[in-house]
C-alpha positions in Angstrom: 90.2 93.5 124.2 92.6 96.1 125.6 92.1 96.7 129.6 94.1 99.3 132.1 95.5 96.3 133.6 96.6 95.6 130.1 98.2 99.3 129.8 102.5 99.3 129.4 104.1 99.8 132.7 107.7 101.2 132.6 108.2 102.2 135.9 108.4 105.3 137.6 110.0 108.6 136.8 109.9 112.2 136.7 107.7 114.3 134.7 109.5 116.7 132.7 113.5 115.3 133.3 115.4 116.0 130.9 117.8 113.8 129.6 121.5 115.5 130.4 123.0 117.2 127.6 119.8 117.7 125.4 116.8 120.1 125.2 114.1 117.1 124.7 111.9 116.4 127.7 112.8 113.0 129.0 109.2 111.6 129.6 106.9 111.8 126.9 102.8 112.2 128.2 100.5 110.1 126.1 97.0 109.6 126.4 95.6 106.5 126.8 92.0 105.4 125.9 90.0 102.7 127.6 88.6 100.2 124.7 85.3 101.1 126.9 85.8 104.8 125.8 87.3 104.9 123.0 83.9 105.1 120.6 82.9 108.2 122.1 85.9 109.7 122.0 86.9 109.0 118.8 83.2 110.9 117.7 84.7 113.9 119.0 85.5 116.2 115.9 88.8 115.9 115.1 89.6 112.8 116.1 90.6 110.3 113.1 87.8 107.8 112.5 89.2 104.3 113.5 88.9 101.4 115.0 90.3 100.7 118.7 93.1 98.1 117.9 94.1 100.2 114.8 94.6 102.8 117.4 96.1 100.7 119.8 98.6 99.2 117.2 99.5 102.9 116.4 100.3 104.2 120.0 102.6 101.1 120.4 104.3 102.5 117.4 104.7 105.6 118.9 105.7 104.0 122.7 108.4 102.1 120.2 109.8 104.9 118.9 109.7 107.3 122.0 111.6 104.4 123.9 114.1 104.0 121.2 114.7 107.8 121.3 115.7 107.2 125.0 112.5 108.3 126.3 110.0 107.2 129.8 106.6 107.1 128.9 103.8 108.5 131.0 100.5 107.6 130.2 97.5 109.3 131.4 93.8 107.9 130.8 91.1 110.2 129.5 87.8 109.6 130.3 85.0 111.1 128.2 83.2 113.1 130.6 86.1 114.4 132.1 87.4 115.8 129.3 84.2 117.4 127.7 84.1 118.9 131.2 87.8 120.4 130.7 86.9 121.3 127.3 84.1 123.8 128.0 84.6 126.9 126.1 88.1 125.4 124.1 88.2 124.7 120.8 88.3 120.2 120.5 92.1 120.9 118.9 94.8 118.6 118.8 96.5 121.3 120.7 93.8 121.0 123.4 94.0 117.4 123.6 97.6 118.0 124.0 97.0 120.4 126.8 94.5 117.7 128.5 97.2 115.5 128.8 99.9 116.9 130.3 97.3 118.8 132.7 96.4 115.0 133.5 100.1 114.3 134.1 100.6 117.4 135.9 97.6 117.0 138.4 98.9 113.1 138.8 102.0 114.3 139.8 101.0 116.8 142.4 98.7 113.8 143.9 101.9 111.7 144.1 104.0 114.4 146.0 
């Protein structure tokens, strides 16, 4: 079982750098579901019917690859209710979750400031 303590620290940085000499942001925002969560989220249409440590396995894939690429990593928890809240009226898209996360990064960094 997965916790938040359990979540990859890599420090801090800024949301949005950009690495210099190159057009791709420098921190990459991913979401990151609590193993308490992750059911009901993953009932949400459009979500891909897994299991949490399938999941899990995948995202470190992607944290791999993004670090590799010379990317920071920002990760931003969603919480169900939170995010059916935020969703309202939207369409549940990729695109929207998307959107959801870097709104979470975005309102983190303004706490920060």
């Amino acid at each position: 079982m997965h916790t938040q303590s359990q979540m990859p620290q890599f420090g801090s940085w800024e949301s949005g750098a950009r690495i210099p000499g190159s057009t791709q942001p420098y921190t990459a925002v991913l979401p990151w579901y609590e193993e308490v969560d992750f059911a009901e989220l993953s009932a949400i249409a459009g979500h891909e019917r897994q299991d949490y440590q399938t999941w899990y396995l995948k995202v470190m894939q992607t944290v791999d690859d993004l670090l590799r690429e010379g990317n920071a990593i920002e990760f931003v928890t969603v919480r169900p209710a939170a995010y059916f809240a935020w969703l309202r009226d939207r369409p549940n898209t990729l695109e929207a979750r998307r959107d959801y996360a870097k709104y979470l990064a975005t309102a983190s960094d303004a706490a920060a400031a």
